[in-house]
N, C-alpha and C positions, 0 to 999 in steps of 0.2 A: 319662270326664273331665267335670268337672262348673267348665266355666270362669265365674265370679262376675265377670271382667271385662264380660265380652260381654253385649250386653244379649240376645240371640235364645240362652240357654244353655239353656235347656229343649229348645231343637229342639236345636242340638248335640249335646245330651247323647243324645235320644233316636237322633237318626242313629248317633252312634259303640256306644250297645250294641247296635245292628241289626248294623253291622257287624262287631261282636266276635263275631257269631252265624253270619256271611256273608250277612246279609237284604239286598240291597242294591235299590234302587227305582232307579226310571226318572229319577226327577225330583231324587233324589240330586245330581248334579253340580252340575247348574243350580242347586241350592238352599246351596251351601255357597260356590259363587263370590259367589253374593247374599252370603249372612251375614257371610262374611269382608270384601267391599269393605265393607258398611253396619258392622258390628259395627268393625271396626278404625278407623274411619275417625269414630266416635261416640268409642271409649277415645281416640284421639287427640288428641281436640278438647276432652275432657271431662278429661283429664290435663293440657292447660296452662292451663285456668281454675281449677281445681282447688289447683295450683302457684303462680299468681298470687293466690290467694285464703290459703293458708298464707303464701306470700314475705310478704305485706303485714303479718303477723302478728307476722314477726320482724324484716323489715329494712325501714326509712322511706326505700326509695330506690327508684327505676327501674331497670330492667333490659330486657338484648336479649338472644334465644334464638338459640342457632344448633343447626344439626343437625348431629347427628357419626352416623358410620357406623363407624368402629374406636375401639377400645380406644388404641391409638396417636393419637388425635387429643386425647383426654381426658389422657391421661397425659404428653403435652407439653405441654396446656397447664397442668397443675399445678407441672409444673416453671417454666415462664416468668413463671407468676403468683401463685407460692407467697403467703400474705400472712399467713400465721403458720409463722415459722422456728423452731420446736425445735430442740437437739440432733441430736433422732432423724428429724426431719422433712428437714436438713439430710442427714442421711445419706441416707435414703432416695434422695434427690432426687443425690444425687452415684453413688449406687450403679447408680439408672438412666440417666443418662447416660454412662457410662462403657461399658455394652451394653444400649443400649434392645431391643434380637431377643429379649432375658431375659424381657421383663415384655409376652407376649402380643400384641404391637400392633398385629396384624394379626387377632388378635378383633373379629368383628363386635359390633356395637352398630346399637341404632334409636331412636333418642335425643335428645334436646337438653339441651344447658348452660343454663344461666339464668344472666347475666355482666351486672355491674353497672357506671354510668361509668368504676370504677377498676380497674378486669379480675379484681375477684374476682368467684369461682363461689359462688352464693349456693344452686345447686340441680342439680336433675339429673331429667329425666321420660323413661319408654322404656316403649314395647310387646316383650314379652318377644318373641325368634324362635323361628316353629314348632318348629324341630330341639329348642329350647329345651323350651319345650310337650311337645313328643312324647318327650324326657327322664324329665321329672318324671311325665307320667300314666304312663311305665312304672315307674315307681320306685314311685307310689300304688298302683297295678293289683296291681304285683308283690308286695306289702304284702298286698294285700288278698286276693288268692289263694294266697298264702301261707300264711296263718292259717287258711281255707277246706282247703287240702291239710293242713295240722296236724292240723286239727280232726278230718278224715275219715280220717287216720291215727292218728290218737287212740281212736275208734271200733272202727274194725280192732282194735286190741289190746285193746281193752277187750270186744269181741267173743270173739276167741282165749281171754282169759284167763279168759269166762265158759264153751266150751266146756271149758275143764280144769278146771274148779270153783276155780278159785284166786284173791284177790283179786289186784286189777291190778299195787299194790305187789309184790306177790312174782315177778310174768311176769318173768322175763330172756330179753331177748330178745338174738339176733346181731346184731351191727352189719348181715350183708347181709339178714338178714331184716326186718330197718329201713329196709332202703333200698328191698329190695323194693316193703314197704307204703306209703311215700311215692312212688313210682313210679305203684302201681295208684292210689292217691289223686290224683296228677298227671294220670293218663291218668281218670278220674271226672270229675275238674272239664272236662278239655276235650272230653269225652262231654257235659257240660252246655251248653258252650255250643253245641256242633254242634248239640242236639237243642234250640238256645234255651230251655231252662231254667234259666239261669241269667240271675239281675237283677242289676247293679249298682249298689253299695249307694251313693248319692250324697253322705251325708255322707265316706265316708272317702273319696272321688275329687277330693273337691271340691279345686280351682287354684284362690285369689283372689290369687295377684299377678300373673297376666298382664299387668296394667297397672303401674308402677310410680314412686314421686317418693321423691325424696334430697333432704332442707334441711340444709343445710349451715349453723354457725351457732357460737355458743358457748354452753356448755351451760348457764347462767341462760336463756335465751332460749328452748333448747330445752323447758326443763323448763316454760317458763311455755307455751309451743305446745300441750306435750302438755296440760296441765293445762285451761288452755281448750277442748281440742276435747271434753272431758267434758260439758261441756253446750252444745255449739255446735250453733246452731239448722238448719245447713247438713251440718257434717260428726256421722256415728255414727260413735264407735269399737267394733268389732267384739270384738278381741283386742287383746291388745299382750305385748310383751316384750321384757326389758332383757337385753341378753348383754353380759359382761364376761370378760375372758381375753382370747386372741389379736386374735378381733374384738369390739370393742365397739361396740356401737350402738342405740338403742331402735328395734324393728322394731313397727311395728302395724298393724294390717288394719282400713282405714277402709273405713264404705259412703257414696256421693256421688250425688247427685241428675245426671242430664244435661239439658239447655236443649234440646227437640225444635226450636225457633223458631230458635234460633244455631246446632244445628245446621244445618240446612235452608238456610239463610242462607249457612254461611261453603263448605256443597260447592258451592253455585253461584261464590261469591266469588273461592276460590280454584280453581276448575275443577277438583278433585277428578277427574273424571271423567276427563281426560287421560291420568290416570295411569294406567286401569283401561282403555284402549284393546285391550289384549294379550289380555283374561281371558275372551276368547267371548263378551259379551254386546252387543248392537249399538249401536252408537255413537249413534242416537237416542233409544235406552232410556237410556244413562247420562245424556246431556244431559238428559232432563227433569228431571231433579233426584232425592234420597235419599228422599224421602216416600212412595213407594210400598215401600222398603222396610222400613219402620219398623213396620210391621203387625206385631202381637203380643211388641212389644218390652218388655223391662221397664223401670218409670223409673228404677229407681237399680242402681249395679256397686257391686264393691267395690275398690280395688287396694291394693296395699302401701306404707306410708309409711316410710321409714327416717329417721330423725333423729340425725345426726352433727358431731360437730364437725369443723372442718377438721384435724387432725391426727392423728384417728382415720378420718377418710376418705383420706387420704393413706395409711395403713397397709395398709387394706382394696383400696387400688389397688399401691400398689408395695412392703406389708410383708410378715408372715406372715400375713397374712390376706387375702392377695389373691383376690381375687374366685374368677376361673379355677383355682386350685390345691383351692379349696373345692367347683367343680366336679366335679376330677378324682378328689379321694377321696370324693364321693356315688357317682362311676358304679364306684368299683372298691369300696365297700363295701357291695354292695347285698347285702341279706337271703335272697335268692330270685333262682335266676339261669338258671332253667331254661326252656327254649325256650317257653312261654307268653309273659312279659313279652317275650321278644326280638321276637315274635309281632306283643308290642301297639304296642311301639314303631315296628316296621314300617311297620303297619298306621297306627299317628296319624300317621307321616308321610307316609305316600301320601295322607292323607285331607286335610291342609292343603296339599300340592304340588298335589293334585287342583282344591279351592278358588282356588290361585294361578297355575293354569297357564290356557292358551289354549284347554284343553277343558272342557264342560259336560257332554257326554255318556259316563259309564262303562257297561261292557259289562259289568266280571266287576269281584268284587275280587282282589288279584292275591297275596292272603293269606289263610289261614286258620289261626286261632290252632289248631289241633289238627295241622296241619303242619309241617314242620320248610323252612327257608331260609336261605341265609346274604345278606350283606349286598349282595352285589351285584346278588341279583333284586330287592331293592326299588328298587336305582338302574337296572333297566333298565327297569320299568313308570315309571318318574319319567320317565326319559325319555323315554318312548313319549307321556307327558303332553304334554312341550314339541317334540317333533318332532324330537328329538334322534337321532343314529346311535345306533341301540338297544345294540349291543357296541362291545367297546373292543381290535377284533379287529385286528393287526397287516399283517391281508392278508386 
């Protein structure tokens, strides 16, 4: 996974295909506890200046941020604070109070509102959660090894059909002799990475919205936002795209500059360091400040901007197009579902639990993608992380 939030995503990146291989170094732990406090803690800070910097764009007014941690804290307050009543917005809003349990609300979130003197949401900024993360790079991995198994079952036959003398078009093959060769093609690529030869290709892994901002707005304002950041001397737009149907929204992939000085500045300000008491590293090493770990960082990220108007954001939260439902049919229609990617996803979550947990030092890793697991060894090395009763044994 090739995270474009994080400013240290090159070492990221190179740790996680070590571990896709089982290379694992000494210095491993200690070095991803680092990345993750310094790295999250820069999208952080660089996400609500960023937000204040768009807000200004479209609304001439002040605003206070607060932090939400569920889906249920956003969704009552759109209800309290509706400030464009549709028809449909009306319903909406009647449909979820009548059983808010319906509409997720005990989804986590890591996030802040942007609420302005007269209690409307003029915004919305979050750092994706790892589980989240560890999702999506198996769903890229999965993709991409996918096409790699294709490919090498592609060969195969095109092989076969040159021992018979016949072109490929004419080969009929059996269905289990298909499954066969996509098997042996399965078991090749994880022969690859055992023997680490196998590179991962970083354009197709590449995550840029780990970081993420919602402006909320109406859509003249929207349109003149986007228009401006075409040649704005602060924000590049990367990508962009306009979906229409269920969900509407213009989604674009902005790159943004980080402030090393306001960094540096607000982790003393706001003690940052408090926070990160837990995560193995000594309590005089956080106190001196983040600039020792800021060594070899890149100066600009990228994250995801979505631009929505209030009634189409209201949809995306309590319509058919609610967020979590859009979730649920990514993880039930994946392309590729064979125990490699289950593997991967494992594995990136032991590797972000690892970064957030009280330990620095790993010993083993507690997966290997050419093995098979099911989901509760990776929650007992998780917990072995946190000091946790390893089973969940009755007696």
């Amino acid at each position: 996974m090739y995270l474009t939030s994080f400013i240290h995503r090159e070492e990221l990146f190179d740790i996680t295909e070590r571990w896709l291989c089982n290379r694992l170094e000494l210095t491993d732990g200690l070095r991803l506890t680092q990345i993750l406090i310094c790295d999250g803690f820069v999208l952080g800070e660089t996400l609500e200046a960023i937000t204040g910097l768009l807000l200004s764009k479209v609304h001439a007014t002040a605003y206070r941020t607060n932090r939400i941690s569920f889906k249920g804290e956003l969704r009552e307050f759109i209800c309290s604070n509706a400030w464009i009543v549709t028809p449909r917005v009306e319903e909406l809003l009647r449909q979820y109070r009548t059983n808010p349990d319906f509409f997720y609300v005990e989804a986590p979130i890591n996030g802040s509102t942007c609420i302005d003197r007269e209690g409307r949401l003029l915004g919305i900024y979050r750092i994706k959660r790892p589980r989240r993360i560890a999702e999506k790079a198996n769903r890229y991995i999965a993709n991409w090894i996918f096409r790699m198994v294709q490919d090498k079952a592609q060969r195969m036959a095109e092989e076969r059909a040159q021992r018979l003398g016949i072109p490929l078009h004419y080969l009929l093959t059996p269905e289990e002799e298909m499954e066969r060769e996509f098997v042996l093609a399965e078991e090749t690529i994880a022969q690859g990475f055992r023997d680490g030869r196998v590179k991962l290709d970083k354009a197709a892994l590449t995550i840029p919205d780990v970081g993420g901002i919602k402006i909320i707005a109406e859509d003249e304002a929207l349109s003149g936002l986007a228009e401006s950041l075409q040649n704005d001397p602060v924000v590049r737009v990367i990508e962009q795209e306009k979906h229409e149907g269920d969900y509407r929204a213009r989604n674009l992939i902005i790159d943004v500059p980080w402030d090393r000085e306001t960094v540096c500045r607000r982790y003393m300000e706001s003690r940052t360091w408090q926070r990160c008491l837990e995560r193995g590293v000594p309590e005089e090493v956080l106190r001196s400040g983040i600039e020792p770990l800021l060594d070899k960082a890149e100066p600009r990220i990228s994250v995801e901007l979505i631009l929505s108007t209030f009634p189409d954001f209201v949809e995306s939260e309590l319509g058919i197009s609610i967020h979590e439902e859009r979730i649920v049919a990514q993880r039930n229609h994946k392309m590729y579902k064979g125990y490699i990617p289950m593997n991967v996803e494992f594995l990136i979550e032991y590797l972000f639990a690892a970064g957030l947990s009280p330990q620095t030092h790993i010993e083993q890793l507690p997966v290997k993608l050419w093995g098979r697991y099911l989901p509760d060894t990776i929650s007992y090395h998780i917990r072995r992380l946190y000091g946790q009763p390893e089973q969940d044994a009755l007696y």
